[in-house]
C-alpha positions as CSV (number, residue, x, y, z in Angstrom):
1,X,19.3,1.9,-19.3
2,X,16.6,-0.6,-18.0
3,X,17.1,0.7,-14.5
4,X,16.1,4.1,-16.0
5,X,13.1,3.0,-18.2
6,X,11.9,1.1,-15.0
7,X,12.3,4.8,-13.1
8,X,10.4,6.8,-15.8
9,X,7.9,4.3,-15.6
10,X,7.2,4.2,-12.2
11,X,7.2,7.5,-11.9
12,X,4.7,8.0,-14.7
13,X,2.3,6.0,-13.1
14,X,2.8,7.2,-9.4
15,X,1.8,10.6,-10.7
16,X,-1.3,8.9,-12.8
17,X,-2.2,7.0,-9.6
18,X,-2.1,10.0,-7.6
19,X,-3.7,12.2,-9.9
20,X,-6.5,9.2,-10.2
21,X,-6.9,9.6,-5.9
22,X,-7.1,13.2,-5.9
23,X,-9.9,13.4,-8.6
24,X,-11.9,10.5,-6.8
25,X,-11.4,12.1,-3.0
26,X,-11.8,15.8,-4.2
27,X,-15.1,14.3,-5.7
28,X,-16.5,12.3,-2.6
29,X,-15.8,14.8,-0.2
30,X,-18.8,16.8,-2.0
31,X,-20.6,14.3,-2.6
32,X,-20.9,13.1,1.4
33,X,-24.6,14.2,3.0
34,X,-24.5,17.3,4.5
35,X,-22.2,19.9,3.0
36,X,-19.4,22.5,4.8
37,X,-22.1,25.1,4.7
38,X,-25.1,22.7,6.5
39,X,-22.3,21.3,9.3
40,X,-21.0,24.7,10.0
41,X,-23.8,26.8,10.5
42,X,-26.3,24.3,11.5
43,X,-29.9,22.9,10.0
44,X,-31.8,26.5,10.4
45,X,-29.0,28.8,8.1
46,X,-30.9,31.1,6.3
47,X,-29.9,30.9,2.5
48,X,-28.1,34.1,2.5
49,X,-26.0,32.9,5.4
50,X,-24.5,29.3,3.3
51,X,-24.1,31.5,0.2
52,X,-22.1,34.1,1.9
53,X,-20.1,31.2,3.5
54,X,-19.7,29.6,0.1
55,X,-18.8,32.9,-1.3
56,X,-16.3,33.3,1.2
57,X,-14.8,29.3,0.7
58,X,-14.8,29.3,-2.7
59,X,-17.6,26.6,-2.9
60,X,-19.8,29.1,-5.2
61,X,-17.4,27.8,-7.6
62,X,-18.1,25.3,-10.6
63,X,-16.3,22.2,-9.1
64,X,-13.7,21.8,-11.7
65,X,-12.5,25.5,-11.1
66,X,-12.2,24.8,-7.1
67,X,-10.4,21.5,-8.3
68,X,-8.3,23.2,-10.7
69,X,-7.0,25.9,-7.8
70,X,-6.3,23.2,-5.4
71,X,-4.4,21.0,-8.0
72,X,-2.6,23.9,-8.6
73,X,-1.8,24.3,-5.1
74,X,-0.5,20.7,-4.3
75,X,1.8,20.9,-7.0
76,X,3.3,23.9,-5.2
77,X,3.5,22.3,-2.6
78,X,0.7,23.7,-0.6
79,X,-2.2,21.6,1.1
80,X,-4.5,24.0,1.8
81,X,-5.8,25.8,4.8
82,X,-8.3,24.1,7.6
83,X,-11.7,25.6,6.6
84,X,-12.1,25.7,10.3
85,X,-9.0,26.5,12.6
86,X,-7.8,28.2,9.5
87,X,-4.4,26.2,10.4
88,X,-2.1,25.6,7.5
89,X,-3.1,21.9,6.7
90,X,0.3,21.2,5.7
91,X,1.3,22.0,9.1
92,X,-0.8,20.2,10.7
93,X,0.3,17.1,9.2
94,X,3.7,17.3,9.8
95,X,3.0,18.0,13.5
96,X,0.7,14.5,13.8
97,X,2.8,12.7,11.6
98,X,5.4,11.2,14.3
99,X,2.2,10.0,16.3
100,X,0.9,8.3,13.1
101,X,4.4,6.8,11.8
102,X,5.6,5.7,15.7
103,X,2.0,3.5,15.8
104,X,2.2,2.2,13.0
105,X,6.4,1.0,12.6
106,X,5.1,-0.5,16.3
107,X,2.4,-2.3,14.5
108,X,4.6,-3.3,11.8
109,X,7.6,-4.7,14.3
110,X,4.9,-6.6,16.2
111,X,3.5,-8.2,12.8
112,X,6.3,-9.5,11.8
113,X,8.1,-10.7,15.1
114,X,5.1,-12.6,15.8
115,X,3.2,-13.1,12.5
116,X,6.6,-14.6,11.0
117,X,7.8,-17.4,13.8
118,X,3.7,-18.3,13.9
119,X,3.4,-18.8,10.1
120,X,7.0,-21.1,10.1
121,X,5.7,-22.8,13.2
122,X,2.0,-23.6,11.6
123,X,3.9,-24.7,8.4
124,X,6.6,-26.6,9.9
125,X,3.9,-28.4,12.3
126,X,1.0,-28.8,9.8
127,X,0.4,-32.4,10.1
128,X,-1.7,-34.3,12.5
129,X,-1.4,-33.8,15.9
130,X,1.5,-31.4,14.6
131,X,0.3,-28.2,17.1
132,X,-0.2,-26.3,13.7
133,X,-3.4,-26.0,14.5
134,X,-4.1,-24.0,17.2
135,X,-1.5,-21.6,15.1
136,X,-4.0,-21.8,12.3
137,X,-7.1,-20.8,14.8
138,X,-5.3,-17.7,16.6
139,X,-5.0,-16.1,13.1
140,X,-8.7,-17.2,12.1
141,X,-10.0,-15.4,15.2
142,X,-6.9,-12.2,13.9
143,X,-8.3,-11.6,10.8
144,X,-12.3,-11.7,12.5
145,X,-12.3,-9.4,15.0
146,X,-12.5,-5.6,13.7
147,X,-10.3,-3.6,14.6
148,X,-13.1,-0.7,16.3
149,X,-14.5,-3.4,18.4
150,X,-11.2,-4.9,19.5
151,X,-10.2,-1.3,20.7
152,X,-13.4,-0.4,21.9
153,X,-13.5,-3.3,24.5
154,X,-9.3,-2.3,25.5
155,X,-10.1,0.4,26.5
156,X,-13.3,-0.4,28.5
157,X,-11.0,-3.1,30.1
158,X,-7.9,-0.8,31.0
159,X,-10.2,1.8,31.7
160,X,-11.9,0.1,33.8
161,X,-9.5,-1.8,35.7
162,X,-6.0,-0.4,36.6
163,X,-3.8,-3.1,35.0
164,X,-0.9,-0.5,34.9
165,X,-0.8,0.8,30.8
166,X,-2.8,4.1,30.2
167,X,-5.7,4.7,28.1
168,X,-6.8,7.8,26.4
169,X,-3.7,9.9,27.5
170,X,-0.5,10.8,25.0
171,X,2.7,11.4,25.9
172,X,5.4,12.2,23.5
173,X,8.4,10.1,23.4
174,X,10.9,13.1,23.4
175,X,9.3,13.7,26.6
176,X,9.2,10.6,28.5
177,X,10.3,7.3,26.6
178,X,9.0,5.0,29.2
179,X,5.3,6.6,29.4
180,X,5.1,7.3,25.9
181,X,5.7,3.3,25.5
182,X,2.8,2.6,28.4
183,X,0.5,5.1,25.9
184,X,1.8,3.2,22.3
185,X,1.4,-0.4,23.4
186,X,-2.1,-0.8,23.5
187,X,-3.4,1.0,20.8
188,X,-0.2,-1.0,18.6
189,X,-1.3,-4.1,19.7
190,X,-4.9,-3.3,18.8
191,X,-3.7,-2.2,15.0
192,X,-1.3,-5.5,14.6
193,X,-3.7,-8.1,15.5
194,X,-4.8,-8.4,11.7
195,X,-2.0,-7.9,10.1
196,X,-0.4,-10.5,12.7
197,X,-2.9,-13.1,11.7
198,X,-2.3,-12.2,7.4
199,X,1.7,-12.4,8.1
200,X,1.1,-15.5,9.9
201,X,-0.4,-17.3,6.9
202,X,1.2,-16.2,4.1
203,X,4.8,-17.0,5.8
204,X,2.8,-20.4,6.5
205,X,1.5,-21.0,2.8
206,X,5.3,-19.7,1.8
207,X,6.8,-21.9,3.9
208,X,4.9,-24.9,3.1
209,X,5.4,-24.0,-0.6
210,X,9.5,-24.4,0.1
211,X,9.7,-27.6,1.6
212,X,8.2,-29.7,-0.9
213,X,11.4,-28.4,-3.1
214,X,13.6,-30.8,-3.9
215,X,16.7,-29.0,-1.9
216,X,14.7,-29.6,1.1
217,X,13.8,-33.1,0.5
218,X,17.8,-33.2,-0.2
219,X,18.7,-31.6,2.8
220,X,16.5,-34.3,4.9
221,X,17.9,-37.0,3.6
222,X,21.5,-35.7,4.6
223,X,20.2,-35.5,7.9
224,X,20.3,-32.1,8.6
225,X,18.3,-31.0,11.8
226,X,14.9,-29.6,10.9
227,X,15.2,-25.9,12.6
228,X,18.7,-25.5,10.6
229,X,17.1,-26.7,7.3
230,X,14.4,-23.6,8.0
231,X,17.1,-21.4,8.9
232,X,19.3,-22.5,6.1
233,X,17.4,-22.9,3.1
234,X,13.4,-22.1,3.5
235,X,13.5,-18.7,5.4
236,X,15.3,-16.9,2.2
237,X,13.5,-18.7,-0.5
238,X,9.8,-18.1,1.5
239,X,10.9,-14.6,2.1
240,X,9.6,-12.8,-1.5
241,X,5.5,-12.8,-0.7
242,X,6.2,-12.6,2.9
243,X,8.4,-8.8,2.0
244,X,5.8,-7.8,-0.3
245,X,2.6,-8.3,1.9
246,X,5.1,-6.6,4.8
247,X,5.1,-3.6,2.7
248,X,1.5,-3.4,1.7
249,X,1.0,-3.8,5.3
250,X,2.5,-0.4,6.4
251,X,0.0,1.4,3.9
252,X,-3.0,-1.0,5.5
253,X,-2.1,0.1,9.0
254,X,-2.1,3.7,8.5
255,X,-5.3,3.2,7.4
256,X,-6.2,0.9,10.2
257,X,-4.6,4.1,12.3
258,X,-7.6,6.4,11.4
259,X,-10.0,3.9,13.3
260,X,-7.5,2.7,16.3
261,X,-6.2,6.4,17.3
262,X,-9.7,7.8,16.8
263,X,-10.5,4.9,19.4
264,X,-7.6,5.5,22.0
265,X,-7.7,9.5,21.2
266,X,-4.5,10.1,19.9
267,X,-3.4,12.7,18.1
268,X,-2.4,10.9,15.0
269,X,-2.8,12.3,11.4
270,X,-5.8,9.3,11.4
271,X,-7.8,11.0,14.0
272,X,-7.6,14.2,12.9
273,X,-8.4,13.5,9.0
274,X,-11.6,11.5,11.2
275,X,-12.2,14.6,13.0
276,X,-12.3,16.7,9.8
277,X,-14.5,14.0,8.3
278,X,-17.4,15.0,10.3
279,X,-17.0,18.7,10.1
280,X,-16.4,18.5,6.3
281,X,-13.3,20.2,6.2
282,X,-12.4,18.7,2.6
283,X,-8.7,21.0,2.5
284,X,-7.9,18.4,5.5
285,X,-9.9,15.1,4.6
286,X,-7.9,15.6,0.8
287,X,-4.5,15.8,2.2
288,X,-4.7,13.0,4.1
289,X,-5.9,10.9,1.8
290,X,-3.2,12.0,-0.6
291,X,-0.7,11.6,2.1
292,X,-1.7,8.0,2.3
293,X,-1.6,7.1,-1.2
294,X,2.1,8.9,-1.7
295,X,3.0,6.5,1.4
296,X,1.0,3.8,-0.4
297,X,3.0,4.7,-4.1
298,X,6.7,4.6,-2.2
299,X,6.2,2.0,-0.3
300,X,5.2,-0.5,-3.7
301,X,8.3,1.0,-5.0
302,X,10.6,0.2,-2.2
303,X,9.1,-3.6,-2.4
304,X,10.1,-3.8,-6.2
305,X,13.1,-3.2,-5.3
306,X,13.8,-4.9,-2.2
307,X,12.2,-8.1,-3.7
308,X,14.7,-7.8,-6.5
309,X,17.3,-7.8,-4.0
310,X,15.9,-10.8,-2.3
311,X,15.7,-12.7,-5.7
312,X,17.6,-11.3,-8.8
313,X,15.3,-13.1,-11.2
314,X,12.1,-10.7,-9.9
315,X,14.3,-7.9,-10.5
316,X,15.1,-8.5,-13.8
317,X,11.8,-9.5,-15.1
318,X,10.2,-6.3,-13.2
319,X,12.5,-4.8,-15.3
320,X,11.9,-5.8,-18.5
321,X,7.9,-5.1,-18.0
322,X,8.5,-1.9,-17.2
């Protein structure tokens, strides 16, 4: 019976939250400078031209009615039509979504096989003349850099010079595993570095939280060797905040995708929601920010109940708040 309650309530508030996103990104989408009418046919439209485009659009609409249809439409579970190729949105999506999820599990499995050993080694070595350190500086300099300019100057690099991984060139990994790889790498890379750098030092702070624990200290003075007291009793007891910032992670990068595949031109669900951005095709720019938020709204739920796996006591108490 908890179980369930918890269930009804999630639910309850997934469809709130994404109710909550579609009013605000139906909303800014008309409220960005220069409308569908002004991009499409140009600064010298003659008035009669944007209001037969309007007419034709629906935007002669009152705003709650064109919201109203398209509500109507997502809970049917259509997304629309592009106001410019006139492709089925829905379609579209589905077609760049194994671009978009293949970046960004590589940008996850890169975060955590180097963000993890970084933040145990920082924590484990956090003393003077320790090495944690330079640990602690590599993810400083992570979390600095943005992730437009970090791209920007890979591909001026790889571009320039011919240091044997492509740039600007997609090939499906169906097609070609190996040069699909060679096309992946870089722009992964590029999307991890933050997320590397975060992992690293909240597995540090976890870490470090752990082995002032009394089993620890225990565990020393039986003489244990260091590495098997982190294997043995720190990695599972740090693991909660490291699992839930993992999973918030995967809803960061595919938002970190719309800058990194508009950088290396791939044809990702990010770069085409940037593309309709500046042509103001809101069908397009809506669905992928709802797509996002869904992905956003599962993955929380999958981390409620992972963590409750991980540690029994979470799971209970998340289930008597809910």
């Amino acid at each position: 019976m908890r179980l369930l309650m918890w269930w009804c309530g999630r639910a309850l508030s997934s469809a709130v939250t994404l109710l909550g996103v579609s009013v605000l990104i139906f909303a800014a989408v008309r409220l960005m400078p220069g409308g569908f009418a002004e991009t499409v046919l140009g600064p010298f439209a003659t008035a009669a031209q944007r209001a037969e485009l309007a007419t034709r659009y629906g935007l002669d609409q009152p705003v709650f009615v064109q919201y109203g249809h398209w509500l109507a439409a997502v809970a049917g579970g259509d997304l629309g039509v592009s106001m410019i190729s006139r492709a089925p949105v829905g379609g579209e999506l589905l077609a760049r979504l194994p671009v978009t999820a293949e970046l960004t599990l590589l940008a996850v499995a890169v975060s955590v096989l180097a963000g993890v050993p970084l933040g145990v080694l920082t924590a484990v070595r956090a003393r003077p003349g320790g090495g944690g350190a330079a640990g602690r500086l590599l993810s400083g300099l992570g979390v600095s850099v943005p992730e437009f300019v970090l791209g920007s100057l890979v591909v001026f690099v790889f571009s320039r010079y011919a240091l044997g991984l492509e740039v600007g060139r997609w090939v499906p990994f169906g097609a070609d595993p190996a040069a699909n790889l060679a096309t992946i790498i870089l722009p992964a890379a590029v999307l991890s570095v933050f997320s590397v750098s975060v992992t690293a030092r909240t597995t540090r702070d976890a870490v470090m939280n752990v082995l002032v624990e009394p089993y620890v200290t225990a565990a020393v003075g039986r003489g244990e060797p260091p590495w098997a007291i982190v294997r043995h009793h720190v990695l599972r007891n740090a693991a909660t905040p490291v699992v839930t910032l993992v999973g918030t992670t995967i809803a960061y990068l595919l938002g970190g995708a719309l800058i990194v595949e508009h950088v290396f031109n791939l044809p990702g669900v990010g770069s085409y929601v940037v593309q309709a951005v500046g042509r103001r095709d809101y069908a397009v720019v809506q669905a992928g920010v709802l797509l996002a938020a869904g992905v956003f709204i599962v993955m929380n739920v999958l981390i409620d109940l992972l963590v409750g796996v991980l540690d029994p006591r979470l799971g209970v108490t998340a289930g008597r708040r809910a």
